[in-house]
C-alpha positions in Angstrom: 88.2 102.3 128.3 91.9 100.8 129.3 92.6 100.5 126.0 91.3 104.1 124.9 93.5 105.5 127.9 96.8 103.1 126.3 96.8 104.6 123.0 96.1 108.3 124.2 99.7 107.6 126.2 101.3 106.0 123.6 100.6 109.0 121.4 101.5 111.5 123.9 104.5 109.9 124.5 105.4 109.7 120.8 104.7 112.9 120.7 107.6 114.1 123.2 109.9 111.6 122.6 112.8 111.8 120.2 113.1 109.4 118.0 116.1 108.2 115.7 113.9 106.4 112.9 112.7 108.0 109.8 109.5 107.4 109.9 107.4 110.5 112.4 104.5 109.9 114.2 101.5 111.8 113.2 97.8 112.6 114.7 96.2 112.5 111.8 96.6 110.5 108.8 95.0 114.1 106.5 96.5 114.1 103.0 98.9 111.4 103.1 99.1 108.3 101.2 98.3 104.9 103.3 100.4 102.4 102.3 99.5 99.2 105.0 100.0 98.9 108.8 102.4 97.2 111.2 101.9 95.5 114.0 104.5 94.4 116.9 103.9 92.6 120.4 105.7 92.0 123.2 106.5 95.9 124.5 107.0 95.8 127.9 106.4 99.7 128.4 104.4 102.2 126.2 107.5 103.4 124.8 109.0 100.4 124.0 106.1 100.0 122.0 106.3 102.9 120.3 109.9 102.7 119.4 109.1 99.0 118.2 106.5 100.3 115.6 108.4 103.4 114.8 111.4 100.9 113.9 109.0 98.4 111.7 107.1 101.4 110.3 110.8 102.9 109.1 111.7 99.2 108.3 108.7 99.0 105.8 109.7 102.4 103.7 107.2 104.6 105.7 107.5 108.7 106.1 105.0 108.7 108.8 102.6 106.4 110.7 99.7 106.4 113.2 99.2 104.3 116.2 95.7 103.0 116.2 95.9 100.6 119.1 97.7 99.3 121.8 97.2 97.5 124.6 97.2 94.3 126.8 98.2 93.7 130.5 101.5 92.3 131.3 102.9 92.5 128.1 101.4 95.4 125.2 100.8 95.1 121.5 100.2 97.5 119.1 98.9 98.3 116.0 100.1 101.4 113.0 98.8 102.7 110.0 102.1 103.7 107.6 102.0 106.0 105.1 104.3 107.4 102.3 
């Protein structure tokens, strides 16, 4: 359930948030190409997490990725799909 409640914030504040990488967050992964996923650890706050797998996602030639989980308690990781 924690977790569940971490990636619905993590998405909500990706979706707000104005990012200077390439690569956009997306809800839904519909009619794109999935090329791998990232992962980072280490985020201190949701957003830092966010901006640490938009930054790999971008780093790795994606257009767009998806946050599929995130989580822990002192210290957060995160995992993307990336897609071209």
């Amino acid at each position: 359930m924690k977790v569940t409640k971490l990636v619905l914030a993590a998405l909500m504040a990706g979706a707000f948030s104005v990012s200077a990488f390439a690569a956009n967050q997306v809800s839904s992964g519909n009619g794109l190409n999935k090329v791998g996923s990232v992962s980072v650890s280490g985020a201190s706050t949701l957003d830092q997490l966010e901006r640490q797998l938009a930054k790999k996602a971008d780093e790795a030639g994606a257009t767009s990725y998806k946050i599929i989980s995130a989580g822990g308690d002192d210290k957060l990781n995160g995992v993307a799909i990336i897609y071209k």
